[in-house]
N, C-alpha and C positions, 0 to 999 in steps of 0.2 A: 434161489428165487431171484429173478431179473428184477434189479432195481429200476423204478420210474420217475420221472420227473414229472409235477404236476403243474400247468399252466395254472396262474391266480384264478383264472373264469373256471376251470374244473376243480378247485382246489372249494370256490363257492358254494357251485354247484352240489358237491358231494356234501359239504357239510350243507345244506338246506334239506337236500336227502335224506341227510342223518338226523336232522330236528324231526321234521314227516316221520320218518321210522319210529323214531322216538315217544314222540306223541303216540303214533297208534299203538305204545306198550311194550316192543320188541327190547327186549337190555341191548346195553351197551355191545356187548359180545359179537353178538347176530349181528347187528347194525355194521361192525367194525368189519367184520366176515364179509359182508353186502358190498360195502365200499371197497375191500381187498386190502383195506389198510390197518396199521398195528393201533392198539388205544392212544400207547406213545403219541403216534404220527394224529392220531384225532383229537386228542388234547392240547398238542403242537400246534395245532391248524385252526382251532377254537379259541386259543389265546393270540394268536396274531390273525387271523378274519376274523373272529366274531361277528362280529354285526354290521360288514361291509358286504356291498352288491358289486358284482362283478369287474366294472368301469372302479370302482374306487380301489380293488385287490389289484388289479392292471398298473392304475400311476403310483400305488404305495413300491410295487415293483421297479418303475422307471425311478422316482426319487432314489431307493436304495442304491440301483446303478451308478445314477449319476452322483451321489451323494461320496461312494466308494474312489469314484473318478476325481471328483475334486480333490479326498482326499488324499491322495497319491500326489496330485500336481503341489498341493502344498508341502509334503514331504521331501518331494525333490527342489522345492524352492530351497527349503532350510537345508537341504546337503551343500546345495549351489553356495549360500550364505557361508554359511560355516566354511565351506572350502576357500570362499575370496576373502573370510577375515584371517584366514592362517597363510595365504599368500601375502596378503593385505600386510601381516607381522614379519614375514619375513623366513616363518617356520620351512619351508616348502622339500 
């Protein structure tokens, strides 16, 4: 089966699908079947969207980005660090 990547706006969208479904009585199962994805991946998607609308799944995404990016730049500060106090010593 080809794996998919889900934009946050369809990632919303489906789980609102799946509350609708829900409500009108359909199990879990069907519901998961409808959306094409595993319970896994819908209880995945329920604990980190739950109760956002589309625009808020979008910037929780840009934060993670940028959040990852930061920290990388701080990682290679501290290698920079560490490397100029062992020149710094003499170690080299």
């Amino acid at each position: 089966m080809k794996r998919r990547h889900h934009t946050p706006e369809q990632i919303v969208r489906k789980l609102r699908e799946a509350d609708r479904l829900l409500g009108e009585g359909k199990p879990l199962v069907e519901v998961c079947k409808h959306l094409e994805v595993t319970e896994a991946t819908y209880y995945r998607w329920r604990n980190q969207y739950g109760g956002m609308k589309a625009d808020d799944a979008k910037r929780l995404k840009e934060l993670e980005k940028e959040n990852a990016r930061l920290k990388r730049l701080v990682a290679d500060q501290a290698l920079d660090i560490d490397m100029l106090k062992e020149v710094n010593r003499g170690n080299f």
